[in-house]
Structures are given as C-alpha cells and as structure tokens.
N, C-alpha and C positions, 0 to 999 in steps of 0.2 A: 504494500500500500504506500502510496506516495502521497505526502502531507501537505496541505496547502502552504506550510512557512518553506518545503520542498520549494515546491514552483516559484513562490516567490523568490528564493533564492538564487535558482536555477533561471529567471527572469533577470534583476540585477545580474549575474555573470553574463550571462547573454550563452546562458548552454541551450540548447534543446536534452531531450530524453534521452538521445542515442547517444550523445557525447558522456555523460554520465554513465549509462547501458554497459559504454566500450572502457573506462575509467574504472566499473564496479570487475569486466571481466578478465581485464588485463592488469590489478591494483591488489594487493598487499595489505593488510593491517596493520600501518602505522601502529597507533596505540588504544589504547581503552580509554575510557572516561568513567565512573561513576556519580550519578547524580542521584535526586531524590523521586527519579522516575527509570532507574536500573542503569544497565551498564551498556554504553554507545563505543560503539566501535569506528575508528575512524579509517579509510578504506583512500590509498593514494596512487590513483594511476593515471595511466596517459589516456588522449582524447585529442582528434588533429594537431598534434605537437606540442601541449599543453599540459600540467600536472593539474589532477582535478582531486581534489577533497569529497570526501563523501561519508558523511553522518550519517550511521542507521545503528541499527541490532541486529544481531542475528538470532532467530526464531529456535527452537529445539528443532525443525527439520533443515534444522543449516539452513533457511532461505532468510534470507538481506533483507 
C-alpha cells in the first residue's frame, strides 16, 4: 500500500512509481529506524542514474 504523504513525497522529488518500483528492486537496507508506530526500514537504490530513499516496513510475508 502506498500512503498519500508517499505521493506527496514522490510529487516534491518529481519521481513517478516506477523510479521508486526500480530503487525498491535494485536497493539495499541502508538502516532501520524505530518509532512509536514500529520499525521503518530505509531501502537505497538507483533509478535513471539517481540514489533514491525509500521508507517502508517490511510485512511478515517479506513484502515492502
């Protein structure tokens, strides 16, 4: 599920879906984060010749 403060983010960078898509499937887990809504994993890969950030979790069936 992708969150409206997503798009808006993804708005400001000036990504579309698939530049992210290509960042989630070619990118690494930088680091974790924990907050008071669990633990955000930060996901850093390329995208038309670019490093892209990508904040999510990962679900108990491994999906992003």
């Amino acid at each position: 599920m992708i969150t409206q403060h997503a798009y808006l983010e993804m708005e400001d960078d000036r990504l579309e879906w698939e530049d992210v898509k290509q960042a989630l499937l070619n990118g690494k887990v930088r680091r974790k984060e924990v907050d008071l809504r669990g633990t955000k994993d930060i996901v850093v890969g390329q995208s038309c010749g670019k490093e892209i950030g990508v904040v999510g979790h990962f679900a108990e069936n491994n999906r992003f």
